[in-house]
DRENDO-1510 file (C-alpha; in Angstrom, 1 decimal, always signed):
<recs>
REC; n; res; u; v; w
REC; 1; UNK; -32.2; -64.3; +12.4 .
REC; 2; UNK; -31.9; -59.9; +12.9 .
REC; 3; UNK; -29.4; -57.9; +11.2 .
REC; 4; UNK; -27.5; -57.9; +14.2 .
REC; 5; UNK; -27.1; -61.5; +14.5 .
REC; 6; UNK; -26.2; -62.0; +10.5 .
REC; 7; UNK; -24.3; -59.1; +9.5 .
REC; 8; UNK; -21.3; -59.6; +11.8 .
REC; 9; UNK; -21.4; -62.8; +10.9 .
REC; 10; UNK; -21.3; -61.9; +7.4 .
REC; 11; UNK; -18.5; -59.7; +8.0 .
REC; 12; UNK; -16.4; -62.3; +9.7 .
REC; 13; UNK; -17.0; -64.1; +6.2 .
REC; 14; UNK; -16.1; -61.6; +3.9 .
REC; 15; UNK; -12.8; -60.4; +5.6 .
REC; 16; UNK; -12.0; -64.1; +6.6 .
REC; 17; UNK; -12.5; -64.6; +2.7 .
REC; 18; UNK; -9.9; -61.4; +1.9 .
REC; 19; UNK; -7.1; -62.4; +4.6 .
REC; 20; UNK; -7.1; -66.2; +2.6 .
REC; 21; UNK; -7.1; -64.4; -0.7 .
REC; 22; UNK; -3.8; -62.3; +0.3 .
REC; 23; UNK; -1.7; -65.2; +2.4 .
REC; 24; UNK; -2.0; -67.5; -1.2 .
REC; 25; UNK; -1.5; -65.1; -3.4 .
REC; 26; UNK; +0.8; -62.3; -2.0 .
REC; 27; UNK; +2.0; -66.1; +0.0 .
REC; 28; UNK; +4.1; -67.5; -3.3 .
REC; 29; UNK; +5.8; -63.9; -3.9 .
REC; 30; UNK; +6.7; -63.2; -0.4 .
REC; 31; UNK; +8.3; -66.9; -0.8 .
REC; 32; UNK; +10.3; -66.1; -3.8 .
REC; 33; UNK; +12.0; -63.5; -1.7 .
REC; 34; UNK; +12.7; -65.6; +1.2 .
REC; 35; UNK; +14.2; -68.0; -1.5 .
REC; 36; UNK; +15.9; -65.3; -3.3 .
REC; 37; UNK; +19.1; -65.8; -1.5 .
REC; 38; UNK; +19.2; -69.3; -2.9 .
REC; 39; UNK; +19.6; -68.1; -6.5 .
REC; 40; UNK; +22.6; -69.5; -8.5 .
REC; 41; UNK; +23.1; -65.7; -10.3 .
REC; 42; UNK; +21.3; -62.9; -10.9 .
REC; 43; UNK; +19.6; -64.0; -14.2 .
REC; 44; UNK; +18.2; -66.7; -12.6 .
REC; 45; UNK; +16.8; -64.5; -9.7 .
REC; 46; UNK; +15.4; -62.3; -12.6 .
REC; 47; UNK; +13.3; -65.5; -13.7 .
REC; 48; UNK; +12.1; -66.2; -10.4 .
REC; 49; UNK; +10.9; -62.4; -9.7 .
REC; 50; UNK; +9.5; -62.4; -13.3 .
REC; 51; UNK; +6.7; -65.3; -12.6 .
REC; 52; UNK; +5.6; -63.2; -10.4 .
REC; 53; UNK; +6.5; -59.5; -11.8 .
REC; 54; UNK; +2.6; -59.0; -13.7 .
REC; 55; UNK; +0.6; -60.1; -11.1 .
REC; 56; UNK; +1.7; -59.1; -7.8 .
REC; 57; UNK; +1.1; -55.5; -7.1 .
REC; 58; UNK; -2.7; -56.7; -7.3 .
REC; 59; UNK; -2.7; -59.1; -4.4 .
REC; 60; UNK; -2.2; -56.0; -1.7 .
REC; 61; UNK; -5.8; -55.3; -2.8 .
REC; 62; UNK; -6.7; -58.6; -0.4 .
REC; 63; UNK; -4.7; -56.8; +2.4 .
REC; 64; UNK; -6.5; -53.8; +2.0 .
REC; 65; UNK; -9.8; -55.6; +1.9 .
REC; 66; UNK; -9.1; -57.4; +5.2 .
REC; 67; UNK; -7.6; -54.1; +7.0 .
REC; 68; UNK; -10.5; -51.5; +5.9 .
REC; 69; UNK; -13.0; -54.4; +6.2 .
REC; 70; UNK; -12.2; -54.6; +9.7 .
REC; 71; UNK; -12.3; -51.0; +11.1 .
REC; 72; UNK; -15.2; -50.7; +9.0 .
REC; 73; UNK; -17.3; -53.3; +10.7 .
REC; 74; UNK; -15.1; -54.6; +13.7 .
REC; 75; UNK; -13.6; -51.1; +14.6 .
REC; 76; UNK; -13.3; -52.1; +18.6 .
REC; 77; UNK; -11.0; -54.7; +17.6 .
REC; 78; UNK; -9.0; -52.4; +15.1 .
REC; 79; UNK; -8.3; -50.2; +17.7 .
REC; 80; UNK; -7.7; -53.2; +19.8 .
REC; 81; UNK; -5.6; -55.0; +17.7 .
REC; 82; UNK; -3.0; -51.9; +16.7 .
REC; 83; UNK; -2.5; -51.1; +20.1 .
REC; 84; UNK; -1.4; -54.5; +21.0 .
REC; 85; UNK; +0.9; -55.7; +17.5 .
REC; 86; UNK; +1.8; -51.7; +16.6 .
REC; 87; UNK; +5.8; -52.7; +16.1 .
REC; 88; UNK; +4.9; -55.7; +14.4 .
REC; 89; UNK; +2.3; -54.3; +12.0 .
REC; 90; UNK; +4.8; -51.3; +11.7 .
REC; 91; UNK; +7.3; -53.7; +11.0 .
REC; 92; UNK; +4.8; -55.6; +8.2 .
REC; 93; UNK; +4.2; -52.2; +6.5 .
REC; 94; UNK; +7.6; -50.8; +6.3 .
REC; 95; UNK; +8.6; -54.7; +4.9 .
REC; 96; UNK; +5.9; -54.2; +2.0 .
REC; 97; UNK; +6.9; -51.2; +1.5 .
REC; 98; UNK; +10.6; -52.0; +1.3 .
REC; 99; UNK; +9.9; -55.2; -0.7 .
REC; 100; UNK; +7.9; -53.3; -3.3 .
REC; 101; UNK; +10.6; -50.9; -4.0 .
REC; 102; UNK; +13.2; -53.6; -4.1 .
REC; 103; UNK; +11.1; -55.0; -6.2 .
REC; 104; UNK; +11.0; -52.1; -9.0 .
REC; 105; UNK; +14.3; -50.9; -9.0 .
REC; 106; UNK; +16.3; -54.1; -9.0 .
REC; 107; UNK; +14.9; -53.9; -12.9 .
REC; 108; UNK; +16.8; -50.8; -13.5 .
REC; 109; UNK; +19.6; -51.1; -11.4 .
REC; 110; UNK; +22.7; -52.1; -12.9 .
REC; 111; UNK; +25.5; -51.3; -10.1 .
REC; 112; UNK; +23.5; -51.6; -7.4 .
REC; 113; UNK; +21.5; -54.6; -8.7 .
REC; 114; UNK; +22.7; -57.2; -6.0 .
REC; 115; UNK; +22.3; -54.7; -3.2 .
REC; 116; UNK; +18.1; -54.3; -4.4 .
REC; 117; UNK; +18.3; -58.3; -4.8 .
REC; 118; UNK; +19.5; -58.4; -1.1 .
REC; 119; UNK; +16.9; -55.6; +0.2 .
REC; 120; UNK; +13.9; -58.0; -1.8 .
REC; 121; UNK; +15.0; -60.9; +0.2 .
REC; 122; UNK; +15.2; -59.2; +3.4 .
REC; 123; UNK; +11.6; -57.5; +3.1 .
REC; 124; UNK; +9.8; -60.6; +2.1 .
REC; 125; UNK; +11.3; -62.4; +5.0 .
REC; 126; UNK; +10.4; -59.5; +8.3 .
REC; 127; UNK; +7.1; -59.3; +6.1 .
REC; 128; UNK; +6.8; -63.1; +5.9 .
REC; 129; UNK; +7.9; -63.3; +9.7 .
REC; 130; UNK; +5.9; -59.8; +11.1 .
REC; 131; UNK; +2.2; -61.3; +9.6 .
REC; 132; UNK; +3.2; -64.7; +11.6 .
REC; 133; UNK; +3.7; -63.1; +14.7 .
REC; 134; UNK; +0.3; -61.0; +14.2 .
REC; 135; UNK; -1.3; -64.6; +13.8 .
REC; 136; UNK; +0.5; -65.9; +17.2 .
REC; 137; UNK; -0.7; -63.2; +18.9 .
REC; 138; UNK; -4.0; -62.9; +18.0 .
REC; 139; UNK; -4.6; -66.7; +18.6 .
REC; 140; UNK; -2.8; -66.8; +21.6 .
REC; 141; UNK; -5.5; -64.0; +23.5 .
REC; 142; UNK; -5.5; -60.4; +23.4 .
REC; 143; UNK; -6.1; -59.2; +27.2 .
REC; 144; UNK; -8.9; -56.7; +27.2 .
REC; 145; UNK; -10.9; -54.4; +30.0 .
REC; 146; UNK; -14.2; -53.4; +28.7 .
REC; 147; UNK; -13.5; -52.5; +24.7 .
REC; 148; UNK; -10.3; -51.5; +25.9 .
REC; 149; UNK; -6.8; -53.0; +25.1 .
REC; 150; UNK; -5.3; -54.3; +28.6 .
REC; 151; UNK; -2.0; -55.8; +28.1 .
REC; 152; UNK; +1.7; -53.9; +27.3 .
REC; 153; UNK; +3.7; -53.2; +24.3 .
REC; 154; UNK; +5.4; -56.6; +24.1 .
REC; 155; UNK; +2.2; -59.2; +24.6 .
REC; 156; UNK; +3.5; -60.4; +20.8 .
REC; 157; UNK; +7.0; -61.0; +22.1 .
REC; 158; UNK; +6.0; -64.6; +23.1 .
REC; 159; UNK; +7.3; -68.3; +22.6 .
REC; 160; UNK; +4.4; -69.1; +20.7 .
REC; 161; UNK; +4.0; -65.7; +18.3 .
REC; 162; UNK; +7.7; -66.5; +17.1 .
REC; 163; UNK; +7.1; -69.8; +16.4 .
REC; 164; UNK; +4.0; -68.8; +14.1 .
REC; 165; UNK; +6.3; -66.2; +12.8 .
REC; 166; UNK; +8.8; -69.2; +11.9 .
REC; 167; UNK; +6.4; -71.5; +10.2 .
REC; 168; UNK; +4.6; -68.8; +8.3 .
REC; 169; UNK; +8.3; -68.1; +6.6 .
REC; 170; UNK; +8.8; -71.6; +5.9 .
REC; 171; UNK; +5.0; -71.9; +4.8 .
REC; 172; UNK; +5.4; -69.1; +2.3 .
REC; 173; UNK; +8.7; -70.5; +1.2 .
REC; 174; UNK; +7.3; -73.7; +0.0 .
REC; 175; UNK; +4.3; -71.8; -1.6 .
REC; 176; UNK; +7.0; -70.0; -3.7 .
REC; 177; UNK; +9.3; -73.1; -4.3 .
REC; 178; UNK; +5.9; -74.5; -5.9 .
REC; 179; UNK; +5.0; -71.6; -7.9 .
REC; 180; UNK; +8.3; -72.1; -9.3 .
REC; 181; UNK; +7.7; -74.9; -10.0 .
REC; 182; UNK; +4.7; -74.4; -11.7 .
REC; 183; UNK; +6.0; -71.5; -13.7 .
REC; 184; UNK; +9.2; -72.3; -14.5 .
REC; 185; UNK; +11.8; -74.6; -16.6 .
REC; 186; UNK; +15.5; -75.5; -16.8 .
REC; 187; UNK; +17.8; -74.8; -14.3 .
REC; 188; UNK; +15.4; -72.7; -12.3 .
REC; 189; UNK; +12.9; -75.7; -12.2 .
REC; 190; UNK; +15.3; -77.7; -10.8 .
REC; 191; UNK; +16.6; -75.5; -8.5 .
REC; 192; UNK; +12.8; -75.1; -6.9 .
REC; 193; UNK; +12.6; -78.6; -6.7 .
REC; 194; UNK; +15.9; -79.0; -5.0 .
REC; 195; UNK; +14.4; -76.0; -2.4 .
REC; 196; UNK; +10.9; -77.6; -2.5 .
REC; 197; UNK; +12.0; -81.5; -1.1 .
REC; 198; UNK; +13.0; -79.7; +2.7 .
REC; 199; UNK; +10.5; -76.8; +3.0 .
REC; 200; UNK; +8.2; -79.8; +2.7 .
REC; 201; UNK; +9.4; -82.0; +6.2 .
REC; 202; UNK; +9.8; -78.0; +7.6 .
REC; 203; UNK; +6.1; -77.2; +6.7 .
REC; 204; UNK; +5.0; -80.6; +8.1 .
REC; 205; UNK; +6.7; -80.2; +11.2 .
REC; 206; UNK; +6.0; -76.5; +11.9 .
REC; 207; UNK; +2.3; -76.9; +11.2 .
REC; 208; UNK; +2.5; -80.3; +14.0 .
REC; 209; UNK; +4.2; -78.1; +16.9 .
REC; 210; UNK; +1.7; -75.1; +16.5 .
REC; 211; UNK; -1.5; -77.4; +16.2 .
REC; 212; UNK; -0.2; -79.4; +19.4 .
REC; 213; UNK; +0.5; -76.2; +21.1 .
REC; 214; UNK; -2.8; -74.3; +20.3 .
REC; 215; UNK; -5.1; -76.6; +22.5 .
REC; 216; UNK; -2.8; -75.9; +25.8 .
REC; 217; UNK; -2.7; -72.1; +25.0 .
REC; 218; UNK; -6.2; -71.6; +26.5 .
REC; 219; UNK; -8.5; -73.8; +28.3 .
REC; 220; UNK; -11.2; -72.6; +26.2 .
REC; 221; UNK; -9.5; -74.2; +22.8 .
REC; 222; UNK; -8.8; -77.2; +24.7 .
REC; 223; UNK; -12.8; -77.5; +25.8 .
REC; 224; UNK; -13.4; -76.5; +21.7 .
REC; 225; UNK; -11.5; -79.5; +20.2 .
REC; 226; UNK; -12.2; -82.0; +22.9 .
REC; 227; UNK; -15.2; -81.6; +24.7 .
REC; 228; UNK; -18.7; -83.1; +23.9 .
REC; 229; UNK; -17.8; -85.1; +20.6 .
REC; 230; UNK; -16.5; -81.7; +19.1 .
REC; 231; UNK; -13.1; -83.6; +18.3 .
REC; 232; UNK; -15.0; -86.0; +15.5 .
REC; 233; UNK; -16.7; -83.2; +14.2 .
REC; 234; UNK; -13.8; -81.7; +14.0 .
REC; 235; UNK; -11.3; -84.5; +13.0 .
REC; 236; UNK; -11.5; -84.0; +9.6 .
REC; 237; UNK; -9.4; -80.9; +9.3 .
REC; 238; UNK; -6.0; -82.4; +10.7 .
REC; 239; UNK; -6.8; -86.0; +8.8 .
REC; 240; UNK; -7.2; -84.0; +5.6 .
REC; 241; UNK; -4.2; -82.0; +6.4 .
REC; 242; UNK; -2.8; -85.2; +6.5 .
REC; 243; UNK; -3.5; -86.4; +3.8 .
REC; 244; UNK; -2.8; -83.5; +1.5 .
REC; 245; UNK; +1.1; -83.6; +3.2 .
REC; 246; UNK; +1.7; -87.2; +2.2 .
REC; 247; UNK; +0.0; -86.3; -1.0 .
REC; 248; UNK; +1.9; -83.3; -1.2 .
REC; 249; UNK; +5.7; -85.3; -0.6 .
REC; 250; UNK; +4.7; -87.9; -2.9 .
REC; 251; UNK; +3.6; -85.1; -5.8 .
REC; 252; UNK; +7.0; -83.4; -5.1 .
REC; 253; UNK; +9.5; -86.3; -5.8 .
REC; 254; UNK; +7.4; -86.8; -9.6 .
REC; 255; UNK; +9.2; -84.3; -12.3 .
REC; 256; UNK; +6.0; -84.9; -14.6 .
REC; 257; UNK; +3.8; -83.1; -12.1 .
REC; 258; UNK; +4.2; -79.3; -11.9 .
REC; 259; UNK; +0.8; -78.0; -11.2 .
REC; 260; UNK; +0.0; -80.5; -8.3 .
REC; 261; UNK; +2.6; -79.4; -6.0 .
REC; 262; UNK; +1.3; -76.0; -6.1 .
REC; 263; UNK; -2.4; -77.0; -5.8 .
REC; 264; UNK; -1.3; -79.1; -2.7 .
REC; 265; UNK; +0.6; -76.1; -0.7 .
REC; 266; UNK; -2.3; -74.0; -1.2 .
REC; 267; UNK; -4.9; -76.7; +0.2 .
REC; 268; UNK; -2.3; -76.7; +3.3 .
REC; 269; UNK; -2.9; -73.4; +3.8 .
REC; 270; UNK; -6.8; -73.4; +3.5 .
REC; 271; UNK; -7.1; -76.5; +5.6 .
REC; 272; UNK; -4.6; -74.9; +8.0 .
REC; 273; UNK; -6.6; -71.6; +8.0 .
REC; 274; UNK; -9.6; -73.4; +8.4 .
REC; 275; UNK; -8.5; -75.2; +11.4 .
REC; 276; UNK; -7.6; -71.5; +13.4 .
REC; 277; UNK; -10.9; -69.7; +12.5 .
REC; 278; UNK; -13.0; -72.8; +13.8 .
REC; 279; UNK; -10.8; -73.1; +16.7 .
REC; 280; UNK; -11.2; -69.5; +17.3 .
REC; 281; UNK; -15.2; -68.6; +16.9 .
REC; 282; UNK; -17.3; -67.3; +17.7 .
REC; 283; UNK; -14.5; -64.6; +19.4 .
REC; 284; UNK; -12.3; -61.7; +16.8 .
REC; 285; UNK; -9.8; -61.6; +19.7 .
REC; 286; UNK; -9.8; -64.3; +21.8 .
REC; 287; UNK; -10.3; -64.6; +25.3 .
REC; 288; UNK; -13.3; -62.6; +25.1 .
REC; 289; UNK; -14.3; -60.2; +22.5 .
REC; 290; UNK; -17.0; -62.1; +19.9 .
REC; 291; UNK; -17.9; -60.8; +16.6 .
REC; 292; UNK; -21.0; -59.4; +18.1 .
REC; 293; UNK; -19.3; -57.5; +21.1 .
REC; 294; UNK; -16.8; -55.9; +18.4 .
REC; 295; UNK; -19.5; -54.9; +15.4 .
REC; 296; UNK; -19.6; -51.5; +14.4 .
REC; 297; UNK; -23.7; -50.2; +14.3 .
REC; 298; UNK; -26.2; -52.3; +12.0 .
REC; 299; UNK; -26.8; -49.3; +9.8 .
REC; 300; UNK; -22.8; -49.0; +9.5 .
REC; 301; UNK; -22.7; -52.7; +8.6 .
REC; 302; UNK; -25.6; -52.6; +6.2 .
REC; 303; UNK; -24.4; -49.6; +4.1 .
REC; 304; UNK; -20.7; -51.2; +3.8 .
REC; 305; UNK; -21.8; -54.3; +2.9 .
REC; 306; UNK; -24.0; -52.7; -0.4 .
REC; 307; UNK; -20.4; -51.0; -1.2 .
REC; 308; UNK; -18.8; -54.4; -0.7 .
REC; 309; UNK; -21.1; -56.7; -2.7 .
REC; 310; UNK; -20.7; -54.6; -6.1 .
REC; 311; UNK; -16.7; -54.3; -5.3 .
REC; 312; UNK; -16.2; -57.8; -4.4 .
REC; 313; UNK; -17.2; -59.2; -7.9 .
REC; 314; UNK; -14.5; -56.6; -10.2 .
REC; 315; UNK; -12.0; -57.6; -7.5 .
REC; 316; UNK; -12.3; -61.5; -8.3 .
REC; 317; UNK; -12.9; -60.4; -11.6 .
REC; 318; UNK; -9.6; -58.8; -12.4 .
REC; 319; UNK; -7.7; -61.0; -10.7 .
REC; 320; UNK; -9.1; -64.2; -12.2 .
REC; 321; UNK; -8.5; -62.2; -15.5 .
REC; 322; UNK; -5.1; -61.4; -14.9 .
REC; 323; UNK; -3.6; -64.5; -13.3 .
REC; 324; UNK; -5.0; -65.9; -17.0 .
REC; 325; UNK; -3.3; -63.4; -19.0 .
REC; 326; UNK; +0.0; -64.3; -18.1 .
REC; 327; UNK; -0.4; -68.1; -17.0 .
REC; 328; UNK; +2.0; -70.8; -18.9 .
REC; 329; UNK; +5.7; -70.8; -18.0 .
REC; 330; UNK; +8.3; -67.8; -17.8 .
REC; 331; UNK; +12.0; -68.4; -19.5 .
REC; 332; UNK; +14.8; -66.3; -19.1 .
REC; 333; UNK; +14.0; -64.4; -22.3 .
REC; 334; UNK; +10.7; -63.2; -20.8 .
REC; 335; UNK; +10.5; -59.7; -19.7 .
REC; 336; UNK; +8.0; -57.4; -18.1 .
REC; 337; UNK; +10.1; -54.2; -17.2 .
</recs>
């Protein structure tokens, strides 16, 4: 196998690897804000943002990753992919942005505290919302002449991109309804698991509509999943998705399990993730630009990917080392600001 044939392959891995990374792990704190409104007072919102107050300013690092990864070594479908979703990734950035501030000076507000509590809500939700439209649309075909993006301003304005948008919200939500429940105790414990019980059924049901829409979205998906004995090779992803939701509702409705339902809602997300990238490959944007059509030079790829493999390593490392540090439950007495 060439360079040319493994390195954009390897690529595709690597920034694959870093988008994962960020949806579960910037996923739960995007999903305390969207259940921020939801808190009984503000002390208990102050628990809820403190389970996550150590660790999240490190998961943008997996955004990063996956956003330099790809103009480094797929820059046709970069500039493909800004020109087609530039309101909604506008609309993702300023959301960060405005969540991360929210974030900080709800701690040192005193007046204004419920104001800051309302602006971290809001950004987590158009943040949570923005990245599921960017999903829809991506999925759903990016029209392109030559290496050039040929549809208008609105292509993510569709039925199916706001539906994504929907169920990555609700996906997010249960992600941080488990954390809590991982993290937390008392009245704030029970409160995730009163929160946790619906997001469940929504999750389910979200994840059913988009996997029975995606095969009707493009002829070539529908030849993918169903075509040639793919569907058995392929069966395994929505059996074990399955599987892990049943598993999932029952591990909800035991009070003696905290870490399981956590451990489920991730495997959701991996096994639902899974299940787009295989649907998708070998093509970046779908109808017809492939990994290979969209590399950057082999020489560009090469050089990168030294940089990469002696980043890659500290990255896990710190984050593995942090998410240690502070692991164990968070009470109301805990503080980190």
């Amino acid at each position: 196998m060439d360079s040319m044939t493994w390195l954009p392959i390897a690529w595709f891995a690597v920034i694959s690897f870093g988008v994962l990374m960020y949806v579960v792990l910037d996923g739960f704190v995007l999903g305390i804000g969207i259940l921020a409104p939801f808190a009984e007072d503000e002390e208990q919102l102050d628990v809820m943002m403190n389970t996550a107050a150590p660790i999240w300013d490190g998961n943008e690092t997996w955004l990063v990753l996956g956003g330099a990864g790809l103009l480094a070594a797929f820059p046709t479908a970069y500039a493909a992919l800004l020109s087609a979703l530039y309101l909604p990734v506008l609309l993702l950035l300023v959301s960060l942005v405005f969540r991360g501030v929210a974030f900080e000076f709800r701690f040192k507000a005193h007046r204004s505290k419920r104001l800051w509590s309302v602006a971290f809500g809001l950004g987590s939700l158009l943040a949570a919302f923005s990245q599921g439209v960017i999903l829809g649309t991506v999925v759903q075909g990016v029209p392109m002449t030559g290496d050039t993006y040929a549809g208008g301003p609105f292509l993510w304005f569709s039925p199916f991109a706001m539906l994504t948008g929907a169920a990555l919200v609700a996906g997010y939500a249960l992600l941080g309804g488990t954390w809590l429940i991982l993290k937390t105790e008392g009245r704030t414990h029970a409160l995730a698991r009163r929160l946790t019980r619906p997001l469940v059924v929504a999750v389910i049901v979200a994840m059913g509509l988009v996997s029975s829409w995606l095969p009707f979205l493009d002829l070539r998906l529908m030849t993918r999943w169903f075509s040639d004995g793919n569907f058995w090779w392929l069966s395994p992803v929505p059996l074990l998705t399955l599987a892990v939701a049943v598993a999932l509702w029952r591990a909800e409705k035991r009070p003696t399990h905290d870490l399981a339902p956590f451990l489920l809602s991730l495997s959701l997300f991996v096994l639902g993730y899974l299940g787009l990238v295989l649907g998708m490959w070998p093509y970046l944007l779908p109808p017809a630009l492939t990994i290979w059509d969209a590399a950057a030079p082999v020489s560009s790829l090469g050089f990168s990917l030294v940089g990469l493999a002696v980043m890659l390593p500290v990255i896990l490392g710190y984050t593995a080392w942090s998410y240690r540090v502070f692991r164990g439950k968070v009470s109301a007495s805990t503080s980190y600001h």
